[in-house]
VEXDREN-2710 file (C-alpha; in Angstrom, 1 decimal):
% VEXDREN-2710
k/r/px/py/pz
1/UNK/-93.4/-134.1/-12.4
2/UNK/-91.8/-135.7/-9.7
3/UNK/-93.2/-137.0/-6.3
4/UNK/-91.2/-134.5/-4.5
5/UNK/-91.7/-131.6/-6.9
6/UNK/-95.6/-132.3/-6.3
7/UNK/-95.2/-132.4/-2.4
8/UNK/-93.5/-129.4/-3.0
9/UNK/-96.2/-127.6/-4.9
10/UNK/-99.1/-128.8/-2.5
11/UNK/-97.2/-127.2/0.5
12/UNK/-96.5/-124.3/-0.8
13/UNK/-99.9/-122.0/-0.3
14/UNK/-99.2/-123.8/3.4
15/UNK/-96.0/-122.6/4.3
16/UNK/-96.7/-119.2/2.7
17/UNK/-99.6/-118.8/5.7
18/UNK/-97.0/-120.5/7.8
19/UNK/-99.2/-123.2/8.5
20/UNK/-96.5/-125.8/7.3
21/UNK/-93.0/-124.8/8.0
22/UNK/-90.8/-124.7/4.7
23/UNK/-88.7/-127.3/3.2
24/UNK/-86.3/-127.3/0.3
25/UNK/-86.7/-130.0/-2.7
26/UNK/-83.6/-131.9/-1.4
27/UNK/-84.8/-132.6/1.8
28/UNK/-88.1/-133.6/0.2
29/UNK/-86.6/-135.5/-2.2
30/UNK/-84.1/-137.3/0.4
31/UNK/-87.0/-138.2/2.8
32/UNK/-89.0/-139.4/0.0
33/UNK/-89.7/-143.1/2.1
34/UNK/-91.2/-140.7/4.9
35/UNK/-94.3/-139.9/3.0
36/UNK/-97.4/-141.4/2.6
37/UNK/-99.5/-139.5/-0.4
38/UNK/-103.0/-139.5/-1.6
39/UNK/-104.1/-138.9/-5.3
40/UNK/-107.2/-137.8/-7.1
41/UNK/-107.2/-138.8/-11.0
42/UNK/-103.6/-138.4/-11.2
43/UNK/-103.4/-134.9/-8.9
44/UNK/-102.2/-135.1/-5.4
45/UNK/-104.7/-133.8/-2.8
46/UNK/-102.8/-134.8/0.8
47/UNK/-99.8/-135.7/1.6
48/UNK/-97.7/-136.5/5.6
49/UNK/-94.3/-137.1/6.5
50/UNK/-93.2/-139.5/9.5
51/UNK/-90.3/-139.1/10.5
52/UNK/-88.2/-141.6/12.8
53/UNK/-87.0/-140.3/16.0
54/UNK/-84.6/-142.9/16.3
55/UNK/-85.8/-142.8/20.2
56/UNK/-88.2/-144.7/22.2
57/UNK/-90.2/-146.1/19.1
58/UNK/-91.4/-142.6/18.7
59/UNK/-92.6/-141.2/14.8
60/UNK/-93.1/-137.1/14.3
61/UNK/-95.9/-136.1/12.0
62/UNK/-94.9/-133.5/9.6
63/UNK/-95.8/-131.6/6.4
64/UNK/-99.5/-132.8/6.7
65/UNK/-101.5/-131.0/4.3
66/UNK/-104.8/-131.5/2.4
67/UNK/-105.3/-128.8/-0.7
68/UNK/-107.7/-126.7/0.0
69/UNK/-109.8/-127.7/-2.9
70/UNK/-109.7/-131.3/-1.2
71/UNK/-110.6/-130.2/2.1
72/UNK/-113.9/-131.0/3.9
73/UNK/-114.1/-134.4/2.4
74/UNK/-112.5/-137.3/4.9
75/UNK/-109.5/-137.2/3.4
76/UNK/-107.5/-135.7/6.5
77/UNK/-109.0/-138.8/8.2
78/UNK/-107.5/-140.9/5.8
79/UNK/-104.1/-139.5/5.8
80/UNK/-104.0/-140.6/9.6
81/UNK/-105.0/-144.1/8.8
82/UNK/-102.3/-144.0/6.3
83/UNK/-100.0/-142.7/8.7
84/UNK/-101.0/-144.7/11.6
85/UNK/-100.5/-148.5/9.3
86/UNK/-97.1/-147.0/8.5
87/UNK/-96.2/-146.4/12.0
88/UNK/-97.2/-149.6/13.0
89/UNK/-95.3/-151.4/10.4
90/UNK/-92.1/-149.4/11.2
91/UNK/-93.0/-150.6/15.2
92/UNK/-93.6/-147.4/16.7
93/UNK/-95.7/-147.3/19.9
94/UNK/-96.3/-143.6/19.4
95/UNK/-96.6/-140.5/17.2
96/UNK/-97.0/-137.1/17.3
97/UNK/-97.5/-133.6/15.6
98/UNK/-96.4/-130.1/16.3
99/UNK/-98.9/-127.5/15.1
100/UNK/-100.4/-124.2/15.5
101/UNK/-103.1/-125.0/13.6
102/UNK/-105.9/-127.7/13.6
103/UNK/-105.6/-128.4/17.3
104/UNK/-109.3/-129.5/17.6
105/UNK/-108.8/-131.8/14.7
106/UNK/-105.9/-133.5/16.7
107/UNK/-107.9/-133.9/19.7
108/UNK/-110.8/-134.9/17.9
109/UNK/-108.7/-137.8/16.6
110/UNK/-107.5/-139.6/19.8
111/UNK/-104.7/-137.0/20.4
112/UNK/-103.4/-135.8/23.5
113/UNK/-102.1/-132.4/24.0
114/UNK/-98.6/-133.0/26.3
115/UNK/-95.8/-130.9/26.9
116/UNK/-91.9/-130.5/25.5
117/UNK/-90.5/-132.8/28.0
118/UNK/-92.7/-135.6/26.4
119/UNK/-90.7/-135.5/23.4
120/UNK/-87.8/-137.9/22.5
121/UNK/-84.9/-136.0/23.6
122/UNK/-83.0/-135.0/20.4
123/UNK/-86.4/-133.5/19.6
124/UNK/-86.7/-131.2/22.6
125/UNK/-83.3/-129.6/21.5
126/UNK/-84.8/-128.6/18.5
127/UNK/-88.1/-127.6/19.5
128/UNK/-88.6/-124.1/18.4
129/UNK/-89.3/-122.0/21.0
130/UNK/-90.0/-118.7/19.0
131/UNK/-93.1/-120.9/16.8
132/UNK/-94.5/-122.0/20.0
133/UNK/-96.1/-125.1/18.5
134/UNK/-98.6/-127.1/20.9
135/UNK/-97.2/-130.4/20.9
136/UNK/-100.1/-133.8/20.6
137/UNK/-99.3/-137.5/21.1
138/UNK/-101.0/-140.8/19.9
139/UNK/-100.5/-144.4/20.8
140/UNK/-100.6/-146.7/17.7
141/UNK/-100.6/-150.1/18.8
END
């Protein structure tokens, strides 16, 4: 099975709470560079997307998920130091995350809740008002 096919399949118990919103296999597949992954004996447990902005040296967090049979054991953690070395190497200053869920984690993390305006531009026309995500920022350098 395929990288994308696997991102897929971890996802999907996510999205159907709508904890992760939904994405095709193409657009996985196509944004394949964006992801930073984490395996246990050959079964992947977490996976994250970061996603250039092209604005400001800004990165969105996206599709972060840890299985459920994963959870509860640091692994979250790591995901964001993944995350965070693979910001830095693509220079961004920042990143952030739009979530419903797992605020406290976020905050717990060195995030800081802020508001739509704070995102790069392009961003804030597609902000979905009707999901009402709460919107947290972290510095990376």
């Amino acid at each position: 099975m395929d990288n994308a096919q696997k991102i897929l399949d971890l996802i999907a118990p996510f999205v159907k709470a709508g904890k992760v919103l939904p994405r095709t296999y193409a657009q996985i597949n196509n944004n394949l560079a964006d992801f930073v992954l984490l395996e246990q004996d050959g079964v992947l447990v977490a996976c994250a997307g970061l996603k250039n902005c092209q604005e400001g040296g800004v990165g969105e967090i996206y599709a972060l998920t840890v299985s459920k049979k994963a959870q509860k054991k640091g692994l979250s953690l790591k995901l964001l130091d993944k995350i965070t070395l693979k910001a830095k190497a693509e220079n961004f200053s920042k990143i952030f995350a739009l979530t419903k869920h797992g605020t406290d984690w976020f905050i717990k993390h060195g995030f800081t809740q802020m508001s739509i305006a704070d995102l790069p531009k392009k961003r804030q026309a597609l902000f979905n008002h009707n999901r009402n995500s709460l919107i947290f920022f972290k510095n990376v350098n």
